[in-house]
C-alpha positions in Angstrom: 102.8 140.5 107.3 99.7 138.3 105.7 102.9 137.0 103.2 104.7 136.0 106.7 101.4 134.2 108.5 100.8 132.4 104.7 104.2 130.9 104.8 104.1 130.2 108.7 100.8 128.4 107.8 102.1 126.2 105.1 105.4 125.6 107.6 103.3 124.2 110.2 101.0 122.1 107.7 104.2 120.5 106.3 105.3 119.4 110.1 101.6 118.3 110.9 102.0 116.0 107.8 105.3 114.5 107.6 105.5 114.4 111.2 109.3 113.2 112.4 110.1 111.8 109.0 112.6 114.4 107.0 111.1 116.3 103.8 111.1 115.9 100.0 112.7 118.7 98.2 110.5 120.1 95.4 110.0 122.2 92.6 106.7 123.4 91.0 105.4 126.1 88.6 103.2 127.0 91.5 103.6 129.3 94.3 105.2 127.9 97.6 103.5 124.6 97.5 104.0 122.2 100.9 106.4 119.2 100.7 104.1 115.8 100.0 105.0 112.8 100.0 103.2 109.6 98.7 104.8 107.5 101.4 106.5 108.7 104.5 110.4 108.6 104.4 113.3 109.5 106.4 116.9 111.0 105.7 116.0 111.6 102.0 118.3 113.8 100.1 117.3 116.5 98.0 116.9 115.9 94.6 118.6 117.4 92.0 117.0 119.6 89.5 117.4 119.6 85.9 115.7 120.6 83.0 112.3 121.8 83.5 111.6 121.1 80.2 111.7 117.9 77.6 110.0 117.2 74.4 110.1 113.6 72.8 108.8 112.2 69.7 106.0 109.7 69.2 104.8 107.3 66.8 102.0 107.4 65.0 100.5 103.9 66.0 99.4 102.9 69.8 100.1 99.3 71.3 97.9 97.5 73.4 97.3 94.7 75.3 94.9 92.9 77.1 94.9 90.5 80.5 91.9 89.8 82.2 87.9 90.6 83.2 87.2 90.9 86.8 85.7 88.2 89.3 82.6 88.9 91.4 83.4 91.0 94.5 83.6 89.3 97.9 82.7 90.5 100.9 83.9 94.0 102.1 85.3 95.1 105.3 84.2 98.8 104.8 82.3 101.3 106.6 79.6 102.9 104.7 77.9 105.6 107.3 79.3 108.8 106.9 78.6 110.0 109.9 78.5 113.8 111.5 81.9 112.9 113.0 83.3 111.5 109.6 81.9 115.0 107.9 83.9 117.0 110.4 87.0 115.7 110.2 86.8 115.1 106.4 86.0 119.1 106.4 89.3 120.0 108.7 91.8 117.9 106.8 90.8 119.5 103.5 90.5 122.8 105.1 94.4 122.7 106.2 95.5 121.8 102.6 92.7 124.1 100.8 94.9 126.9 100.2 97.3 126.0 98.2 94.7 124.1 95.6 93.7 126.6 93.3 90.7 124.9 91.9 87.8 125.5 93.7 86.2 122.0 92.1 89.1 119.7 93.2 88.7 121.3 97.0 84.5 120.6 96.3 85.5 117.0 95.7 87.9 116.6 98.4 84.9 117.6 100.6 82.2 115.1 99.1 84.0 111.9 98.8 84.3 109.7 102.0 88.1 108.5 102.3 87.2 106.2 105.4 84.5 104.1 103.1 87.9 102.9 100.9 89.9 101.9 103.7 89.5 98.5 106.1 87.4 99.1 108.9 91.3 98.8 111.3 92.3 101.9 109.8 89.1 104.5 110.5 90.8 106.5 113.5 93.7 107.2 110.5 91.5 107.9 108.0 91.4 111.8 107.6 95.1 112.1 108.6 97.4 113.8 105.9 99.5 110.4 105.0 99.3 107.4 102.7 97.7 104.3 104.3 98.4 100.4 103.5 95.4 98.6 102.0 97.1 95.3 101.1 99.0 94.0 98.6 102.0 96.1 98.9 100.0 98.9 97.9 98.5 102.4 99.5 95.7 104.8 99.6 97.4 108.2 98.2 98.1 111.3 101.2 94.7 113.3 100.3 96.6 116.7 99.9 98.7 114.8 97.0 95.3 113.0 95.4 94.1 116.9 95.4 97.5 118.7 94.0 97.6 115.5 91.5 93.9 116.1 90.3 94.0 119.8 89.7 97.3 119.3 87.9 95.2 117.4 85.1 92.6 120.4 84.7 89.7 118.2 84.3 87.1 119.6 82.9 83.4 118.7 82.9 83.0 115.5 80.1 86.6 115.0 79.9 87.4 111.3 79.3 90.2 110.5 82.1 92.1 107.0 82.9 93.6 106.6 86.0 96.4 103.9 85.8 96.3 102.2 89.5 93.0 101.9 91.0 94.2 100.8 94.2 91.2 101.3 96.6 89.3 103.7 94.2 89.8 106.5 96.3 91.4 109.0 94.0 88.7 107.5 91.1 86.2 108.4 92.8 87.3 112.5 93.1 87.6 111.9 89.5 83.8 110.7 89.3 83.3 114.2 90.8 84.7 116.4 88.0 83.5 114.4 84.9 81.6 111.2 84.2 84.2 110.1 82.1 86.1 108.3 84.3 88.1 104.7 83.2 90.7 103.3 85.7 92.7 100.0 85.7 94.3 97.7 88.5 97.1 95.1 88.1 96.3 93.5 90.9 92.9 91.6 91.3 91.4 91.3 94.7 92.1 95.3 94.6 90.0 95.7 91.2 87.2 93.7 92.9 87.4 95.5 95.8 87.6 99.4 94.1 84.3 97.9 91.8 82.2 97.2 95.4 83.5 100.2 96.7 83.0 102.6 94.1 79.2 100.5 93.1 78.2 101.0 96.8 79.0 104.6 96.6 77.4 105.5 93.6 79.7 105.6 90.9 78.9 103.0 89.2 79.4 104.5 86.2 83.4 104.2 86.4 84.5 101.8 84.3 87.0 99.7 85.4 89.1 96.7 84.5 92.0 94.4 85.5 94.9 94.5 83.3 98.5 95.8 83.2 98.8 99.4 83.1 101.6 100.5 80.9 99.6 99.3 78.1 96.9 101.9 79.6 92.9 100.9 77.8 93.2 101.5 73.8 89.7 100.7 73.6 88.6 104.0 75.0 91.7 106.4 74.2 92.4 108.8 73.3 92.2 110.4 76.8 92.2 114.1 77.7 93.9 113.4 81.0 95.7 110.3 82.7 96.8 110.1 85.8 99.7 107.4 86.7 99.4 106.0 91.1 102.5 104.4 90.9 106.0 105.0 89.5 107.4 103.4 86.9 111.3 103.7 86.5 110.6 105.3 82.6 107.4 106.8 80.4 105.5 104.4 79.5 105.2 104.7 75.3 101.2 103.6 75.0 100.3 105.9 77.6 101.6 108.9 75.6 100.2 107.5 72.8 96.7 107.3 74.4 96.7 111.0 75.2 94.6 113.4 73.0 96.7 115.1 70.2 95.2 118.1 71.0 96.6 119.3 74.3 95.9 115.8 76.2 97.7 115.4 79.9 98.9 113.1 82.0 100.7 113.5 85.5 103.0 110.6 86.5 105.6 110.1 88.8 109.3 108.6 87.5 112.1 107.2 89.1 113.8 104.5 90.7 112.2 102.3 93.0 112.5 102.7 96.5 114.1 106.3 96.1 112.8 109.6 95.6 111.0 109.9 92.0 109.8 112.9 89.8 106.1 114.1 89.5 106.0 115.4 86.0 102.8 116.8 83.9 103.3 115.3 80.2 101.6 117.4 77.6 100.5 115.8 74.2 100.5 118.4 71.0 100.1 116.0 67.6 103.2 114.2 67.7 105.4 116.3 70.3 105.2 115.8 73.7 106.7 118.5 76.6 107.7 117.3 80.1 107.4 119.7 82.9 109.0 118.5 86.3 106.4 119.2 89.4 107.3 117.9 92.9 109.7 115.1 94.2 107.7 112.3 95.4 107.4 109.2 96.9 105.7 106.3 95.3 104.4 102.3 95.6 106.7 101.2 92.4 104.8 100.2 89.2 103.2 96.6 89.2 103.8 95.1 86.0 102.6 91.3 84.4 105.3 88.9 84.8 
């Protein structure tokens, strides 16, 4: 019976989230996970399943490449209060994804951060609903129960050095801030960058480090990383990215796949020179913003 009401309970959280839209097949090493989905979609087919398992080589030497500092932030349409109302829903829409995140510091962070501070002020009545939302430029702020299944899937631990490739509006770089102070993230795209730095200054986590520059090529300077974490999908792994990774047991979680279509998450596991590929959930994502 509680097996019956557990399932019945993750049924009615998947139609709460995707609403009318039809689901995202999926397949995960965890237990009966919900469906999520980075944006919402509708008559998706299932995706096929293959190997749940790859390992590729890797060269010895990383490439990098640099493209520009960031401009002084402008003026922000944000609101800061986080107000008794804000704290209450904040607290339900973690509550109805909270049991299927196994780490107890991931569902702490989800709690702390405010998600309507990263958003324009337009959007505040949407802002603790279980979906994506635009913040310009093509781009989104991530569905919270995928920012919190994405996060534990990297098993931060306290001083791990992370990199998030995508700031976007800081959101999910500030959950990271919560779990280590090790925290470097990059945006393609600059008003975004300036924005994510005011955001994440006014907040208090100033000490992210952040900078404006193309992704694939990840941040040498500060590699190697314990754990990166990729916000939008490119159509193939990126090479420096894996070869940023610690060679002892470094991780990254990434979606792959076509644009426009449904895409794999995957967890990439670095081990010296070997590198395994687990397939997690079929996903959604804003394609992967590269220099012309």
């Amino acid at each position: 019976m509680r097996l019956y009401l557990c399932l019945l309970m993750i049924g009615v959280l998947l139609l709460s989230a995707c609403g009318e839209e039809s689901p995202i097949s999926t397949s995960t090493n965890t237990a009966a996970p919900p469906t999520v989905v980075e944006r919402t979609v509708t008559d998706v087919p299932s995706a096929p399943i293959a190997s749940t398992n790859t390992v590729v080589s890797i060269p010895a030497r990383p490439t990098f490449q640099l493209t520009a500092i960031l401009a002084t932030p402008g003026e922000l349409d944000r609101e800061w209060a986080d107000t008794a109302a804000f704290q209450e829903q904040r607290s339900a829409l973690v509550d109805s994804f909270a049991p299927w995140i196994e780490d107890e510091r991931v569902v702490a962070a989800m709690r702390v951060v405010p998600r309507h501070s990263f958003i324009p002020t337009r959007l505040l009545d949407e802002a603790y609903n279980d979906y994506p939302l635009p913040i310009g430029y093509g781009q989104t702020i991530s569905q919270p129960s995928l920012v919190a299944k994405m996060t534990e899937y990297l098993q931060i631990d306290p001083g791990d050095r992370v990199l998030e490739i995508g700031t976007g509006s800081g959101y999910q770089a500030a959950i990271l801030a919560e779990l280590t102070d090790e925290v470097y993230t990059v945006e393609i795209i600059p008003e975004l960058a300036n924005t994510a730095r005011a955001v994440l200054d006014r907040l208090g986590y100033s000490y992210v480090h952040l900078d404006r520059r193309d992704g694939y090529y990840g941040w040498n300077e500060y590699a190697p990383f314990d754990a990166i974490i990729v916000t939008a999908a490119p159509d193939h792994l990126p090479r420096p990215l894996v070869e940023q990774l610690n060679p002892d047991g470094g991780r990254m979680v990434i979606p792959i796949g076509p644009v426009g279509d449904v895409q794999m998450l995957w967890l990439v596991t670095r081990n010296g020179d070997e590198v395994e590929m687990e397939q997690l959930l079929s996903v959604r994502f804003v394609p992967f913003t590269r220099e012309d």
